[in-house]
C-alpha positions as CSV (number, residue, x, y, z in Angstrom):
1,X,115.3,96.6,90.4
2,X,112.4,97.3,92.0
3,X,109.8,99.8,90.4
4,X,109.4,103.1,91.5
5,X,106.1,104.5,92.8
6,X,104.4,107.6,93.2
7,X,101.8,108.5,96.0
8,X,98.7,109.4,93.9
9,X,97.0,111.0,97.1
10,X,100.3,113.3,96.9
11,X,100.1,114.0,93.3
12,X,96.6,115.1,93.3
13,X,97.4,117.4,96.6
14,X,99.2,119.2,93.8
15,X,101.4,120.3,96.4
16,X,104.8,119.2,94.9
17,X,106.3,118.7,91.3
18,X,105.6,114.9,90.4
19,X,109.3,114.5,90.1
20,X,110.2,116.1,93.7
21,X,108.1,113.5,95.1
22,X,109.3,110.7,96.8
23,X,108.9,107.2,94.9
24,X,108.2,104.3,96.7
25,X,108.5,100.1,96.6
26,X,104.4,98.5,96.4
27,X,105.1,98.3,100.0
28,X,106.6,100.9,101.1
29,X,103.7,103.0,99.3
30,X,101.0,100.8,101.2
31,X,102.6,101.2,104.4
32,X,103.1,105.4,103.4
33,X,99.3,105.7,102.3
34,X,98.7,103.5,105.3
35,X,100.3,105.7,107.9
36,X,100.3,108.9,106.0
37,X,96.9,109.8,104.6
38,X,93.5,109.9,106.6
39,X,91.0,107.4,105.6
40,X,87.1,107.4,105.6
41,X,86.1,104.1,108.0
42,X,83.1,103.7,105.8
43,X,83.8,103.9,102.1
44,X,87.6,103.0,102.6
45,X,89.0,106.4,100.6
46,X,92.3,108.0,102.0
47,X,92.5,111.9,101.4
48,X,95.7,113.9,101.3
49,X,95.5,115.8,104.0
50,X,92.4,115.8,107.5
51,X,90.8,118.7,106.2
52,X,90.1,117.2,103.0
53,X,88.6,113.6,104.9
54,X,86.6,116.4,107.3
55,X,84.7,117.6,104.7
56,X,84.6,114.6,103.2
57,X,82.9,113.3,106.4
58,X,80.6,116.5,106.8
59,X,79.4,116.1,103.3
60,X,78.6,112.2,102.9
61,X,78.4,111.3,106.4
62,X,76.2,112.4,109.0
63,X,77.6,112.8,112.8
64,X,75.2,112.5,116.0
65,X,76.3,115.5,118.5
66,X,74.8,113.5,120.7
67,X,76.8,110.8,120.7
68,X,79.3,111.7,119.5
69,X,79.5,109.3,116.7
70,X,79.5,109.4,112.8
71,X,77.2,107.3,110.7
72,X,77.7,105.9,107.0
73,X,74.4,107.5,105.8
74,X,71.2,108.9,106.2
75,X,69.2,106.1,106.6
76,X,71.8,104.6,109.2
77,X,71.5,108.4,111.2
78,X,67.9,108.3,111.3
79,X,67.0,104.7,112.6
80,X,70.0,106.5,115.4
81,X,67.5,109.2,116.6
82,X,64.7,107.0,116.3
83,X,66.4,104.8,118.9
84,X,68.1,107.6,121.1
85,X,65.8,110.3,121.3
C-alpha cells in the first residue's frame, strides 16, 4: 500500500483540517507542489498561495522597474543600475 501524504504548504495555509486534506503518493505530491504552489526561482521555496511568494519576492528580492526584472539580492540589483543607468 502506498503511504499517504500530506501537502505541508497546505497544512501550514491553515486553511483546511489536516484530515480534510487530500493525501497524496511521493509523486503525486511532487507533481501537486509542482503544479500547485508558486515557487521563488531564486531560493527554490514554494508558498501556498501568490500572495504569500509576492511578498515573499518584495521582501528578499529586489525588482528593477526598469526592466522589468527581479534580482536575487542587493548586491545583484546594484551592479544592475550600475550597468543600466
Amino acid at each position: 500500500m502506498p503511504s499517504a501524504n500530506l501537502c505541508f504548504r497546505m497544512q501550514a495555509g491553515g486553511r483546511a483540517f489536516p484530515l480534510r486534506l487530500p493525501t497524496y503518493t511521493a509523486q503525486e505530491l511532487d507533481a501537486h507542489i509542482a503544479g500547485d504552489h508558486p515557487k521563488c526561482q531564486f531560493c527554490g521555496t514554494h508558498f501556498y498561495e501568490r500572495e504569500q511568494w509576492e511578498m515573499h519576492m518584495m521582501a528578499n528580492h529586489p525588482y528593477c522597474e526598469l526592466c522589468d526584472a527581479d534580482f536575487r539580492n542587493a548586491e545583484e540589483f546594484t551592479e544592475h543600475l550600475r550597468l543600466v543607468v
